[in-house]
C-alpha positions as CSV (number, residue, x, y, z in Angstrom):
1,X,106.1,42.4,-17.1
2,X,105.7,39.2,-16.2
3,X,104.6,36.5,-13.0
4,X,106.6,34.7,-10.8
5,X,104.9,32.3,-8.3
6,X,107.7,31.6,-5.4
7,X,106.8,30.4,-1.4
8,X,106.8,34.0,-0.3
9,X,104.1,34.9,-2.4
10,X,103.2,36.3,-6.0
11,X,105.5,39.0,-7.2
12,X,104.9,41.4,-10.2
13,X,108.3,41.9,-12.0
14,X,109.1,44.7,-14.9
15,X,111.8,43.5,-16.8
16,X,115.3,43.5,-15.2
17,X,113.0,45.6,-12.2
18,X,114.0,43.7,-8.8
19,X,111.5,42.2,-6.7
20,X,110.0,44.6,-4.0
21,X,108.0,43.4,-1.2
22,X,105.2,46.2,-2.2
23,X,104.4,44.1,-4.8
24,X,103.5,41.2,-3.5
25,X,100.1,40.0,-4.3
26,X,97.9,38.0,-1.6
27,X,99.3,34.4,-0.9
28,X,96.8,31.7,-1.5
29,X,97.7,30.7,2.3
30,X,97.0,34.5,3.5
31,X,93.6,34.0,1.5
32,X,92.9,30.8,3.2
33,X,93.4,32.4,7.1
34,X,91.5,35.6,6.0
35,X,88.3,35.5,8.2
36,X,86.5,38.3,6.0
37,X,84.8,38.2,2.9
38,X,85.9,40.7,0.3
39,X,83.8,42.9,-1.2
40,X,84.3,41.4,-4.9
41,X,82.7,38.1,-3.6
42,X,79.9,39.7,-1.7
43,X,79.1,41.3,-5.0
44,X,79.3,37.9,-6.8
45,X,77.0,36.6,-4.3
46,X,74.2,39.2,-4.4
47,X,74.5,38.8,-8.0
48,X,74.1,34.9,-8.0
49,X,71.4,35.6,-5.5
50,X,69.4,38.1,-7.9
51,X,69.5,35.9,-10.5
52,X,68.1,32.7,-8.6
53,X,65.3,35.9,-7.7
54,X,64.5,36.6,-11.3
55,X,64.5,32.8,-12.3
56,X,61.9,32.1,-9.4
57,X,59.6,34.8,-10.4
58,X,59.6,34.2,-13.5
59,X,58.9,30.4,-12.5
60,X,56.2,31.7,-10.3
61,X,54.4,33.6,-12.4
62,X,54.5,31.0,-14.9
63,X,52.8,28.9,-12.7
64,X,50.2,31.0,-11.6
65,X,49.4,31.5,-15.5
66,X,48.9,27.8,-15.5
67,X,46.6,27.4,-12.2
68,X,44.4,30.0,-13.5
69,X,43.9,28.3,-16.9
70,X,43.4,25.0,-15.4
71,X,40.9,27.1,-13.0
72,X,38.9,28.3,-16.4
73,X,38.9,24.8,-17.6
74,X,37.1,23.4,-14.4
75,X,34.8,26.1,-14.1
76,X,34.4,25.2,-17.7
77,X,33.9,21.4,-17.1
78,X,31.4,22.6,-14.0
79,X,28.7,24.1,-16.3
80,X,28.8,21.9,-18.7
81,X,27.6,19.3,-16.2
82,X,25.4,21.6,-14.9
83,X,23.7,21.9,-18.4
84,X,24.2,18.4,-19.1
85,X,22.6,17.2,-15.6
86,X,19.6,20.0,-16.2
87,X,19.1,18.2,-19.5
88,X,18.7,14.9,-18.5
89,X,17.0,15.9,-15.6
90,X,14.2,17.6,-17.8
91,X,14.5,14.7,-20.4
92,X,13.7,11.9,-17.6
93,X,10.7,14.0,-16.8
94,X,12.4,14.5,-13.5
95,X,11.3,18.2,-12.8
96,X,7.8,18.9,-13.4
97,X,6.3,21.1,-15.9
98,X,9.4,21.5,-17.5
99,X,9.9,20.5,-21.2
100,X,13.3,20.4,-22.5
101,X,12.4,24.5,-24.7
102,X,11.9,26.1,-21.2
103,X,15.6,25.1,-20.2
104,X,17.1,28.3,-19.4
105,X,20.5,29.8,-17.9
106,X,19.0,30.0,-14.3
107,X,17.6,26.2,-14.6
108,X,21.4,25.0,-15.1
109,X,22.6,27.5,-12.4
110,X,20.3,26.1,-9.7
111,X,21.8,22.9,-10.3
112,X,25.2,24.1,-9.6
113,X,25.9,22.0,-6.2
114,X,28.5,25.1,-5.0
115,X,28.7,27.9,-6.7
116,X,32.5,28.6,-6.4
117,X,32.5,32.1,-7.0
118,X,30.1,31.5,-10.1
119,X,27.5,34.3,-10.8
120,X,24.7,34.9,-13.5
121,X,25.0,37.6,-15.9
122,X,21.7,37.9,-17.8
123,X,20.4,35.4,-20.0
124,X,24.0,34.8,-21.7
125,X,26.7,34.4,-19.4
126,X,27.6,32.7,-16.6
127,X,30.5,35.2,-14.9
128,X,33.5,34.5,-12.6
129,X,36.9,36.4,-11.3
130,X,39.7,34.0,-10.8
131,X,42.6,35.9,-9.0
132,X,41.3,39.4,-9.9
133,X,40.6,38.8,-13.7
134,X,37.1,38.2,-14.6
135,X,36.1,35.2,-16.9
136,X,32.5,34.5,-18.6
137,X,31.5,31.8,-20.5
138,X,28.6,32.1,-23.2
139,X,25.5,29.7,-22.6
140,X,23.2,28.3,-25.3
141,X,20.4,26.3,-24.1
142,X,20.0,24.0,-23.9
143,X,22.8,22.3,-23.1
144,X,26.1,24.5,-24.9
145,X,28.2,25.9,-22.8
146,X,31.5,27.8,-24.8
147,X,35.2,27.5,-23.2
148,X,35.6,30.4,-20.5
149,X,37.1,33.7,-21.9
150,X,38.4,36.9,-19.8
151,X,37.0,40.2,-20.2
């Protein structure tokens, strides 16, 4: 069997078989005119179209992995100024009666400017949910406060 590409057309031949209009394959001008799309290339295209899906997702959720690291970090940053402000605060003799052993958790937290979601939880942690995971981070007075961790 074998090809032959004429004007008419494409034509399938067996050997010494003689062409036979039933056998004619689309012509690339009978492509060109068709006002319909097949459903081979509608296929193609939902498939192109699922894979720019899964690669946007996946982008997506890659990037919301990052925001809510760089959110930890800045919560992070937050009460570490907190502590540090507290500190010097106490340490200027800015706050009265306060000596720098009496520097607890709720002393840094009541310099916290806005919250942002920021909550006590007992004398230890500090306690946040960033897009529906919780994070604490450990404080040490009178000033340490550790990198943000979820729980």
């Amino acid at each position: 069997m074998f090809l032959l590409l004429t004007d008419g057309g494409i034509y399938s031949y067996m050997t010494s078989v003689k062409p036979y209009a039933g056998w004619r394959i689309k012509t690339i001008r009978a492509l060109k005119e068709s006002k319909a799309f097949t459903l081979i290339e509608l296929i193609i295209v939902l498939a192109l179209f699922a894979a720019f899906t899964v690669a946007a997702v996946a982008k997506y959720n890659s990037l919301v992995k990052r925001a809510d690291e760089a959110t930890v970090k800045a919560f992070t940053c937050v009460l570490r100024a907190a502590a540090t402000i507290t500190y010097a605060n106490v340490a200027l003799g800015n706050v009265p009666g306060c000596t720098i052993e009496k520097i607890n958790i709720t002393s840094v937290y009541s310099n916290l400017e806005d919250k942002g979601g920021i909550q006590l939880s007992g004398d230890t942690y500090f306690i946040a949910t960033i897009n529906g995971k919780q994070y604490r981070w450990r404080y040490t007075p009178p000033i340490k406060v550790e990198e943000g961790v979820e729980y």
